[in-house]
PDB file of N, H, CA, C and O in Angstrom:
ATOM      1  N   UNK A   1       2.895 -20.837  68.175  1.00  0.00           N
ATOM      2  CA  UNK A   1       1.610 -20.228  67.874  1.00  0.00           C
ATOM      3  C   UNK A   1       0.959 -19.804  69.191  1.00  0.00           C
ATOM      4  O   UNK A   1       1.017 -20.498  70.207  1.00  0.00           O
ATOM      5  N   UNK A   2       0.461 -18.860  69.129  1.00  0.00           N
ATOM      6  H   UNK A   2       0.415 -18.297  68.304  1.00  0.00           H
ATOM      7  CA  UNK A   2       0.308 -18.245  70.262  1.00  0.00           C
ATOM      8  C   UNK A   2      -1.370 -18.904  70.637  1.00  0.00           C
ATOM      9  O   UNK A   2      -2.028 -19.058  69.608  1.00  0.00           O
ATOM     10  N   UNK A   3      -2.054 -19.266  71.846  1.00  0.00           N
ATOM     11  H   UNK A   3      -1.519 -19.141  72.682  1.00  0.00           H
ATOM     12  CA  UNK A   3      -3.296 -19.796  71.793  1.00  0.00           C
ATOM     13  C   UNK A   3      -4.063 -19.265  73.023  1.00  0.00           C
ATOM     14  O   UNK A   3      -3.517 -18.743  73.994  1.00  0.00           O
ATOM     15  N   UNK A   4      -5.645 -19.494  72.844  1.00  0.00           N
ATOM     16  H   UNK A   4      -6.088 -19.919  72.055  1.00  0.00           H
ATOM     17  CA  UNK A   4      -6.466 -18.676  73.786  1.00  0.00           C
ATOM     18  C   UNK A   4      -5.901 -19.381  75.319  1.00  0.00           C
ATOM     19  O   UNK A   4      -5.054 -20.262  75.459  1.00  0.00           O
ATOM     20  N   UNK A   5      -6.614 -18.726  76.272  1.00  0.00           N
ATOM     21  H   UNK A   5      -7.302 -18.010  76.158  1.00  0.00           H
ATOM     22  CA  UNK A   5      -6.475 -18.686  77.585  1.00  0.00           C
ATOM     23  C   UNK A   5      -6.926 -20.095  78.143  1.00  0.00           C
ATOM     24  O   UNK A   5      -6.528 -20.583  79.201  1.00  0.00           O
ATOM     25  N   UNK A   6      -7.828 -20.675  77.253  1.00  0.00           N
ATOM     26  H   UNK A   6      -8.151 -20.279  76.394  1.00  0.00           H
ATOM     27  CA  UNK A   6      -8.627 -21.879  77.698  1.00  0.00           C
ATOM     28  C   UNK A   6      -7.896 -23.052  77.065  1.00  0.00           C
ATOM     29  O   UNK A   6      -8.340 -24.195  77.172  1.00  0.00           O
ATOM     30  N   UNK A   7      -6.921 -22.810  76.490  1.00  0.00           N
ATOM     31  H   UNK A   7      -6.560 -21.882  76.403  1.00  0.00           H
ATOM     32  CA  UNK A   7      -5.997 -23.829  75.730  1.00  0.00           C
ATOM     33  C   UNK A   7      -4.908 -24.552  76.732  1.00  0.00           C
ATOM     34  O   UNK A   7      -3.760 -24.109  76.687  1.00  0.00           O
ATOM     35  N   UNK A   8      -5.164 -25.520  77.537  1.00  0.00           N
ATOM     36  H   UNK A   8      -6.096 -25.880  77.573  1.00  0.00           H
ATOM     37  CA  UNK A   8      -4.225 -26.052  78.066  1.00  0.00           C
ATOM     38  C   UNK A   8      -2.934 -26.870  77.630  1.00  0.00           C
ATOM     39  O   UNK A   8      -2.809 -27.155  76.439  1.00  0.00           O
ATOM     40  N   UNK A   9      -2.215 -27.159  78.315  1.00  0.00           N
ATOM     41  H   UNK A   9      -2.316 -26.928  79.283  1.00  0.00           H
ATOM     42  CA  UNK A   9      -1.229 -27.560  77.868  1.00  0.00           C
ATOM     43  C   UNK A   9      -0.736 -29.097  77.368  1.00  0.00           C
ATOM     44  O   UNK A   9       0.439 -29.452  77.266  1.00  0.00           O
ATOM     45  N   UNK A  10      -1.948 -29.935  77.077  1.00  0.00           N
ATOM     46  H   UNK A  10      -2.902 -29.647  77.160  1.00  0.00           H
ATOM     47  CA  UNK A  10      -2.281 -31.073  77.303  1.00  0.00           C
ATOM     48  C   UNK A  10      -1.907 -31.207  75.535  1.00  0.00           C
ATOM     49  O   UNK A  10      -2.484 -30.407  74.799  1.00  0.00           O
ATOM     50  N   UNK A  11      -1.065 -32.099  74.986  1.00  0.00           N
ATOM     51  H   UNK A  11      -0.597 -32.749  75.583  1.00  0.00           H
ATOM     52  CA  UNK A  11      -0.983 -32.285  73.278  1.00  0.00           C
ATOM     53  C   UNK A  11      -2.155 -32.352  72.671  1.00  0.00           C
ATOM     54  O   UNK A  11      -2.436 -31.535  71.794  1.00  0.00           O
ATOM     55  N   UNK A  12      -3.049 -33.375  73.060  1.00  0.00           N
ATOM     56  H   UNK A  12      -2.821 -34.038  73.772  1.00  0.00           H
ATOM     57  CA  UNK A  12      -4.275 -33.185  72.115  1.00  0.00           C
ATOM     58  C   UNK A  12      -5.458 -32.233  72.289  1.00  0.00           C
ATOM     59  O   UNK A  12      -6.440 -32.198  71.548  1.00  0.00           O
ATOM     60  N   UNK A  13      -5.165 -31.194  73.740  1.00  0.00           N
ATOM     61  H   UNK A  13      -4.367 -31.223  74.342  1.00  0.00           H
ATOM     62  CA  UNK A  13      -6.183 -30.196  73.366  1.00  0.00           C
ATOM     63  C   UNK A  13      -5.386 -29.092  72.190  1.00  0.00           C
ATOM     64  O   UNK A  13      -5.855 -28.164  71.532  1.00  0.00           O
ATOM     65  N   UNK A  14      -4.250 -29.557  72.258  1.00  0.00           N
ATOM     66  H   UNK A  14      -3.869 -30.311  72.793  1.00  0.00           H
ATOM     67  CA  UNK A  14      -3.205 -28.273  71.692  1.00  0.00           C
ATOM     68  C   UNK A  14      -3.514 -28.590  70.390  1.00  0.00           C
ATOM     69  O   UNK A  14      -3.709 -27.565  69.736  1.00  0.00           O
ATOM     70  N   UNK A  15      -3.623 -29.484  69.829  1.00  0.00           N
ATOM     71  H   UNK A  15      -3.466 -30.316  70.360  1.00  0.00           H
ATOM     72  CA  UNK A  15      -4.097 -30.352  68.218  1.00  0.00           C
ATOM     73  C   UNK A  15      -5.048 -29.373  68.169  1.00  0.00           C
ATOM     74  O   UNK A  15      -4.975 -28.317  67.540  1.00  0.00           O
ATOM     75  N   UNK A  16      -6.143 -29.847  69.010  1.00  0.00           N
ATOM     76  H   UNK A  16      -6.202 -30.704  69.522  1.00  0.00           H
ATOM     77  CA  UNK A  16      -7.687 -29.275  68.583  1.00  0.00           C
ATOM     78  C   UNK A  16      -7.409 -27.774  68.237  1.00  0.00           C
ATOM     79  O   UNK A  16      -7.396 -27.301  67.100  1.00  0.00           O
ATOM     80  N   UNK A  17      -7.173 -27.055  69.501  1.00  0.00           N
ATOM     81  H   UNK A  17      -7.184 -27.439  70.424  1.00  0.00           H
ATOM     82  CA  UNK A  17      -6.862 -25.636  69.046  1.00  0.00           C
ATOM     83  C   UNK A  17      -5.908 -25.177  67.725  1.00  0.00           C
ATOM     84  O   UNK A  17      -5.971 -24.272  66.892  1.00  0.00           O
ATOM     85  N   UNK A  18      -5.243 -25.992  67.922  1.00  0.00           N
ATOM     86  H   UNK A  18      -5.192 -26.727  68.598  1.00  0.00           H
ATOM     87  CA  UNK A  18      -4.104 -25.432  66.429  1.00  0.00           C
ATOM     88  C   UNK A  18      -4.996 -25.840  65.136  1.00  0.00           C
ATOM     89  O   UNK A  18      -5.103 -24.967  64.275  1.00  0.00           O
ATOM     90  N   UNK A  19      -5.635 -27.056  64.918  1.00  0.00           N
ATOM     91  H   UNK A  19      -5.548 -27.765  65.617  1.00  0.00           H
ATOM     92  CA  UNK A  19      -6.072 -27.458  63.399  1.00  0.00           C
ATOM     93  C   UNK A  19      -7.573 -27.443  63.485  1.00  0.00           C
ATOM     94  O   UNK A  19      -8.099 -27.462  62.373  1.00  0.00           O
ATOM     95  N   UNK A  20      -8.275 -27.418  64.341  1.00  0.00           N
ATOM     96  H   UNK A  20      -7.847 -27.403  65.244  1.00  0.00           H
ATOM     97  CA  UNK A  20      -9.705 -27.310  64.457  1.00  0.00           C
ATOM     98  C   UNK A  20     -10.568 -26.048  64.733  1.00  0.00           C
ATOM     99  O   UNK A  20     -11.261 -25.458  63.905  1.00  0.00           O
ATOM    100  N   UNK A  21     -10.423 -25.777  65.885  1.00  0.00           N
ATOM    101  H   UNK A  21      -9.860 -26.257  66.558  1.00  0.00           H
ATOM    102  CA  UNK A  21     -10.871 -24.780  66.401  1.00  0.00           C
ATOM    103  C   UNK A  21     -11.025 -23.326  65.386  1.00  0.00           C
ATOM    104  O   UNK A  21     -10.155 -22.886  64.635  1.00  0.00           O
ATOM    105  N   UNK A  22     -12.176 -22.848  65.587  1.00  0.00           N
ATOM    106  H   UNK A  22     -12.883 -23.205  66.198  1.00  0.00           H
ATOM    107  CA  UNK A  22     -12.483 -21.831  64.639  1.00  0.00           C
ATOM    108  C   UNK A  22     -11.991 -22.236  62.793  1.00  0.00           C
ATOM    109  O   UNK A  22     -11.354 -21.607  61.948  1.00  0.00           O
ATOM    110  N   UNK A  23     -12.352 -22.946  62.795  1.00  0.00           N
ATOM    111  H   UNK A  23     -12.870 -23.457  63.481  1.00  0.00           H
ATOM    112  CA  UNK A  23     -11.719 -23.456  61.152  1.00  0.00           C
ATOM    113  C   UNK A  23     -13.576 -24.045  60.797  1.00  0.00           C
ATOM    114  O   UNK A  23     -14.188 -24.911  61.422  1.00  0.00           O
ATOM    115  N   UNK A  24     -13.968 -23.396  59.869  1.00  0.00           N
ATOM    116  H   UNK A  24     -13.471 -22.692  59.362  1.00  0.00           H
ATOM    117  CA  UNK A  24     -15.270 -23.529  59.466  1.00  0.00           C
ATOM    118  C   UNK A  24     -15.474 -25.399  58.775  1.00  0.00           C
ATOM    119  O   UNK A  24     -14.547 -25.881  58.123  1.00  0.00           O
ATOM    120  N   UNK A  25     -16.553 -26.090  59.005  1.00  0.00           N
ATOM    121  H   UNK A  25     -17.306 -25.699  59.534  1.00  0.00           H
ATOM    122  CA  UNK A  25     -16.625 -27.204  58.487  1.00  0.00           C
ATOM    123  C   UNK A  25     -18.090 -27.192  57.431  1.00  0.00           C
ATOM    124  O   UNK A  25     -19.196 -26.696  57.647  1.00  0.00           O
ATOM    125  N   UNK A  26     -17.589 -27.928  56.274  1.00  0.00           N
ATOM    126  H   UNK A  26     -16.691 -28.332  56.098  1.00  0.00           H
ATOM    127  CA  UNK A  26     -18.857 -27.437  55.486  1.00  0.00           C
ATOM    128  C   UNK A  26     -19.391 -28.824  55.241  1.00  0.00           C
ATOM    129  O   UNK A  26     -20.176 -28.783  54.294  1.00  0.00           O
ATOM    130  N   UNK A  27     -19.260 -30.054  55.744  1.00  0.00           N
ATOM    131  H   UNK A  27     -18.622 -30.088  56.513  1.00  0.00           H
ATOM    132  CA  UNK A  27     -19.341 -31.297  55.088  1.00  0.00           C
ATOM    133  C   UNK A  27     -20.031 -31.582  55.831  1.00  0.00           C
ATOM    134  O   UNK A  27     -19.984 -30.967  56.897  1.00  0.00           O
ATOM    135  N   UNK A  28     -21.145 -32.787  55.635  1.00  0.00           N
ATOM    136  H   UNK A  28     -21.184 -33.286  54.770  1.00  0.00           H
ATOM    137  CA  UNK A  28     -22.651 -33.173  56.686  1.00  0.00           C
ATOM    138  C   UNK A  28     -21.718 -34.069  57.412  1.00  0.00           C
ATOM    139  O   UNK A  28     -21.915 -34.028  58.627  1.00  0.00           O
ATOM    140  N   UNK A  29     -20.424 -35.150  56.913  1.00  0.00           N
ATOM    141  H   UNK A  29     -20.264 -35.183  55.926  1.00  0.00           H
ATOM    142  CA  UNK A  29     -19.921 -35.915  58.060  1.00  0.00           C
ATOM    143  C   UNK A  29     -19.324 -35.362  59.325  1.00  0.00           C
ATOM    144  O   UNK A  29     -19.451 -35.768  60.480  1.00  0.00           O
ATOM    145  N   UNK A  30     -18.471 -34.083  58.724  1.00  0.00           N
ATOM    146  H   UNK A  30     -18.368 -33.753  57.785  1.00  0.00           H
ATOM    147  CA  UNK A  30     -17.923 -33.319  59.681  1.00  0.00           C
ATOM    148  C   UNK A  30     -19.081 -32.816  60.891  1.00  0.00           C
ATOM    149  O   UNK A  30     -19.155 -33.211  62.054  1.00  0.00           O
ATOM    150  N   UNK A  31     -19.821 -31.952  60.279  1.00  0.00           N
ATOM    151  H   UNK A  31     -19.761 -31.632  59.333  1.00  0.00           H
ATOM    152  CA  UNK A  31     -20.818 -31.343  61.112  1.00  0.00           C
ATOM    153  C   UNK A  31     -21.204 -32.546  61.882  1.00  0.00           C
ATOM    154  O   UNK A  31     -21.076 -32.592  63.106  1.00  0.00           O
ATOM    155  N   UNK A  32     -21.617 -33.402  61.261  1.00  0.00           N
ATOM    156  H   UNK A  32     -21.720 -33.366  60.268  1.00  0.00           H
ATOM    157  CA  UNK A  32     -22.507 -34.719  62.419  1.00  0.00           C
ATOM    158  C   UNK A  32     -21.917 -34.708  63.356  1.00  0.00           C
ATOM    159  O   UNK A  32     -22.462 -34.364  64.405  1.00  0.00           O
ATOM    160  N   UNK A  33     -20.380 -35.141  63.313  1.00  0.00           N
ATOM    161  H   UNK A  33     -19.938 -35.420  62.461  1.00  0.00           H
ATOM    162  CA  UNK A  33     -19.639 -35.698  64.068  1.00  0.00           C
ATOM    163  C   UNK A  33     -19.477 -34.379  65.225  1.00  0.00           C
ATOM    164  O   UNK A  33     -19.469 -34.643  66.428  1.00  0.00           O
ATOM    165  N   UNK A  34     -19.368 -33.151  64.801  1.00  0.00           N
ATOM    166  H   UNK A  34     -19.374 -32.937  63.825  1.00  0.00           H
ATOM    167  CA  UNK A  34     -19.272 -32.390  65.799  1.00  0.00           C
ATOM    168  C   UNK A  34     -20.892 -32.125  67.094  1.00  0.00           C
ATOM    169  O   UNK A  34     -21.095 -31.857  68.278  1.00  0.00           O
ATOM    170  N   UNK A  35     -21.391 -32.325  66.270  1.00  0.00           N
ATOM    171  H   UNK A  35     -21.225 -32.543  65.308  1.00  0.00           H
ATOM    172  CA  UNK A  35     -23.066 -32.489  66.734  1.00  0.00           C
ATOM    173  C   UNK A  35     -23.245 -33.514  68.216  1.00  0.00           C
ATOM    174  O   UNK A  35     -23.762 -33.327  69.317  1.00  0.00           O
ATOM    175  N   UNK A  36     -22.695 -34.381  67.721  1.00  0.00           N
ATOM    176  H   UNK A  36     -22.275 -34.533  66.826  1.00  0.00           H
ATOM    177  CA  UNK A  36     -22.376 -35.690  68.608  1.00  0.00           C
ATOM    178  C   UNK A  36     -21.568 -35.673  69.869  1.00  0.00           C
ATOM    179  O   UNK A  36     -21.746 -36.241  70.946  1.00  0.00           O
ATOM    180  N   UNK A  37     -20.268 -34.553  69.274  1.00  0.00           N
ATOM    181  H   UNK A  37     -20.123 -34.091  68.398  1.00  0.00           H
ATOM    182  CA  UNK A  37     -19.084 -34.568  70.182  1.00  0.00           C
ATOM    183  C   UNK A  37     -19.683 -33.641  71.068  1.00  0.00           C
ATOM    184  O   UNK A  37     -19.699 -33.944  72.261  1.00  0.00           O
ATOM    185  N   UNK A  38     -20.267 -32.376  70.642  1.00  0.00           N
ATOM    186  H   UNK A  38     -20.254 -32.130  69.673  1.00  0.00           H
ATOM    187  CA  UNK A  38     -21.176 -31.695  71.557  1.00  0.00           C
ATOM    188  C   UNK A  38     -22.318 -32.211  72.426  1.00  0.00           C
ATOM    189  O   UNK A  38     -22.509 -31.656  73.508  1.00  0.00           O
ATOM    190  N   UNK A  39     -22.927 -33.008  72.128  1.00  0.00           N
ATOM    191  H   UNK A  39     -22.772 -33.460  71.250  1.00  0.00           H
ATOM    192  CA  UNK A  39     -23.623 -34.002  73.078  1.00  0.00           C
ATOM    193  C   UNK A  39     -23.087 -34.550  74.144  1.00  0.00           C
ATOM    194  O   UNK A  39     -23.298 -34.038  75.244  1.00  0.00           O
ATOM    195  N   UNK A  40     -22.140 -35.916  73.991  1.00  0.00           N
ATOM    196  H   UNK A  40     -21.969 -36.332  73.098  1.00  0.00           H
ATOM    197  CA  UNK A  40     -21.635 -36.216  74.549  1.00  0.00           C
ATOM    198  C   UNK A  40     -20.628 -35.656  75.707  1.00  0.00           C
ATOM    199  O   UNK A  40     -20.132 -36.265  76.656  1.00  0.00           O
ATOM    200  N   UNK A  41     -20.477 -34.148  75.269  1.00  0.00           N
ATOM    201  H   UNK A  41     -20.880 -33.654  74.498  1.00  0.00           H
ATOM    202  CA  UNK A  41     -20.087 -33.449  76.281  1.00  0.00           C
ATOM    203  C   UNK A  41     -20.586 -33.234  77.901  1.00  0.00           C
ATOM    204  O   UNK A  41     -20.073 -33.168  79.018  1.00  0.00           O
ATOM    205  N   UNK A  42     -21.876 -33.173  77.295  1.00  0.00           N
ATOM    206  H   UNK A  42     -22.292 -33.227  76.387  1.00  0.00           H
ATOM    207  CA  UNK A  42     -23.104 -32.759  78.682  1.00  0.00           C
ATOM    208  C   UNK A  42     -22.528 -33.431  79.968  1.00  0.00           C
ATOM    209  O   UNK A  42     -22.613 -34.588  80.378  1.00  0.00           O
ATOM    210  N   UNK A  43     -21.894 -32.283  80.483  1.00  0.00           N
ATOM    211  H   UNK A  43     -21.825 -31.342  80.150  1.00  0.00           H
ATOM    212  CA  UNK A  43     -21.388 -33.093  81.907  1.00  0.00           C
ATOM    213  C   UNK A  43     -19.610 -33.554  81.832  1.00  0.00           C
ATOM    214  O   UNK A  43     -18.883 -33.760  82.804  1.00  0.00           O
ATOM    215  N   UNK A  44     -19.383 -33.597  80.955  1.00  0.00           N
ATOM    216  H   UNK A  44     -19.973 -33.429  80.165  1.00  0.00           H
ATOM    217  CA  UNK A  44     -17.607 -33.644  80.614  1.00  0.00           C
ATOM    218  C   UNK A  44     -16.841 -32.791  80.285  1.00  0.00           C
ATOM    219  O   UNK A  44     -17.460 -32.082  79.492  1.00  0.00           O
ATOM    220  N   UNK A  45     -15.757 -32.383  80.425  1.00  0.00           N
ATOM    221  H   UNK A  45     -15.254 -32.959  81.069  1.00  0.00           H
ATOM    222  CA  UNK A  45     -15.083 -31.808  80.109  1.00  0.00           C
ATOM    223  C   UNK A  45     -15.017 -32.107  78.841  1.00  0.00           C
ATOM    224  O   UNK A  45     -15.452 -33.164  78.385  1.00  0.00           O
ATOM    225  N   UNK A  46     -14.259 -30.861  77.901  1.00  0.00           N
ATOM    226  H   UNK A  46     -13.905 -30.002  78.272  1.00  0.00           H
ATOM    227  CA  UNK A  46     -14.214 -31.213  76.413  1.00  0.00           C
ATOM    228  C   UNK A  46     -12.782 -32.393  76.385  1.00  0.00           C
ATOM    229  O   UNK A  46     -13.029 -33.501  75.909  1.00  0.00           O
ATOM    230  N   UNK A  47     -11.841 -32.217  76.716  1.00  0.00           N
ATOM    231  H   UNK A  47     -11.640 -31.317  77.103  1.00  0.00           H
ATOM    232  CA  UNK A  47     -10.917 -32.893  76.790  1.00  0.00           C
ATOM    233  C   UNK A  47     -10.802 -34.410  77.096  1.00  0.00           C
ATOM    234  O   UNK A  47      -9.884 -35.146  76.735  1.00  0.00           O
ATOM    235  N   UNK A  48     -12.084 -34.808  77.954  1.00  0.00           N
ATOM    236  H   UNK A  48     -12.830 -34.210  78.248  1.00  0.00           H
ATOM    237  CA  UNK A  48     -12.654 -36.165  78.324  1.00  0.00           C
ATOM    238  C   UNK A  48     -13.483 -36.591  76.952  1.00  0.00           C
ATOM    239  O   UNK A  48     -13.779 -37.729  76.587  1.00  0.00           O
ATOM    240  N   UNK A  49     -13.706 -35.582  76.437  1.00  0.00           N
ATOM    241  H   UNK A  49     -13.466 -34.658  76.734  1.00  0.00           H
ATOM    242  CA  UNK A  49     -14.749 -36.070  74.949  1.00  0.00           C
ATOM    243  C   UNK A  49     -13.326 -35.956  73.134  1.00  0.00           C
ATOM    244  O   UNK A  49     -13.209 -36.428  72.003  1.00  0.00           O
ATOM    245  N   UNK A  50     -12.852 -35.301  73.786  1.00  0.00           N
ATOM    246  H   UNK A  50     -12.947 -34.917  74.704  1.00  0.00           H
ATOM    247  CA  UNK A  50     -11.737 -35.271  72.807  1.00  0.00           C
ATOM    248  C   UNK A  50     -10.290 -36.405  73.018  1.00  0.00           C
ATOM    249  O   UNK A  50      -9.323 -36.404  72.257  1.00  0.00           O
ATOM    250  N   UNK A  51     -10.442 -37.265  74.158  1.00  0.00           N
ATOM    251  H   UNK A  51     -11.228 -37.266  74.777  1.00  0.00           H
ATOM    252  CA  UNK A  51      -9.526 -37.935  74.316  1.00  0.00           C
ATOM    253  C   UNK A  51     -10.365 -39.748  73.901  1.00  0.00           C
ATOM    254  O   UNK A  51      -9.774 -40.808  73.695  1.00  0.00           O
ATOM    255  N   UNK A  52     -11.656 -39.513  73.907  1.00  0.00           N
ATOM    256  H   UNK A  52     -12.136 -38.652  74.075  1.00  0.00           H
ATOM    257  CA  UNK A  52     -12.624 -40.780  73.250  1.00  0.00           C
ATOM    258  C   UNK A  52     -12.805 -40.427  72.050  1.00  0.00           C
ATOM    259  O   UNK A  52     -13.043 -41.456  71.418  1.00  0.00           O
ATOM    260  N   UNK A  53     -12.827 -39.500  71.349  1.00  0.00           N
ATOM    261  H   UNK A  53     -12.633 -38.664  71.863  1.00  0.00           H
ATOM    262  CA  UNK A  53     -12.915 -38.890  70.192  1.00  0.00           C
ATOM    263  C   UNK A  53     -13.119 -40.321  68.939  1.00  0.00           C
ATOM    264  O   UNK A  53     -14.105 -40.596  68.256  1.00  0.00           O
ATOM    265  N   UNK A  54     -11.910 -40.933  69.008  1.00  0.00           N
ATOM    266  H   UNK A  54     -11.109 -40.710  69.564  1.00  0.00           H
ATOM    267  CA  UNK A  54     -11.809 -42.255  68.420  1.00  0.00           C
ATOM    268  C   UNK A  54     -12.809 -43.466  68.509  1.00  0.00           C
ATOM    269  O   UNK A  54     -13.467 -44.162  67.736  1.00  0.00           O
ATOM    270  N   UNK A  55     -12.559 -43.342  69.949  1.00  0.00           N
ATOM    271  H   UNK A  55     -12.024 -42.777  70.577  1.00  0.00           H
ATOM    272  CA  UNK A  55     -13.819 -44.449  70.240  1.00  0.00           C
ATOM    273  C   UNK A  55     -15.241 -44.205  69.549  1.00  0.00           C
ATOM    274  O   UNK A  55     -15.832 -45.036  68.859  1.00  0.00           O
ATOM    275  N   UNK A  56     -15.619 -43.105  69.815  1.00  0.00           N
ATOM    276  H   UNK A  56     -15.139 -42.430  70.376  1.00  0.00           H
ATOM    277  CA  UNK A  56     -17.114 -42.869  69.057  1.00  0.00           C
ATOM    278  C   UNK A  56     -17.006 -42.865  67.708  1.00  0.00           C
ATOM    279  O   UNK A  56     -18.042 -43.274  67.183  1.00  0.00           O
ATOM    280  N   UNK A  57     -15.962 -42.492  66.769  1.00  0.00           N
ATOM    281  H   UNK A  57     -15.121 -42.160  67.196  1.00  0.00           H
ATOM    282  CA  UNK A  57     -16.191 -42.865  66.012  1.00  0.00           C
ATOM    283  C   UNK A  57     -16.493 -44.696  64.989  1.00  0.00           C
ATOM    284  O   UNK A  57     -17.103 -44.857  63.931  1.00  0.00           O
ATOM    285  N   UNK A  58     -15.895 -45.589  65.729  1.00  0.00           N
ATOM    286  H   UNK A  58     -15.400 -45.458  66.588  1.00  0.00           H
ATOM    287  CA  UNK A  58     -16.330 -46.840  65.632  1.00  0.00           C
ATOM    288  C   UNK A  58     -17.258 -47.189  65.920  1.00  0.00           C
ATOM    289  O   UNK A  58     -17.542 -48.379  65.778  1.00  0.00           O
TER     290      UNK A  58
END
């Protein structure tokens, strides 16, 4: 599958881009959770927030 320019080569950014990315979410848990993950970004790389991904959710 061919992927954007900002898609590194790292497996779980490659996840995100292949099954997430641009794929619309219509559910209030989903959205929250992205709400959050965007927060927690401030100052991180997405990949530093997508590799705790788990953790925040507990």
């Amino acid at each position: 599958m061919p992927r954007c320019f900002w898609c590194p080569e790292d497996p779980l950014y490659a996840a995100y881009h292949d099954q997430e990315w641009g794929v619309p979410l219509r559910d209030a848990h989903g959205l929250f959770e992205l709400l959050l993950l965007e927060g927690f970004q401030a100052g991180l790389s997405w990949i530093t927030v997508l590799r705790k991904r788990e953790h925040y959710r507990k």
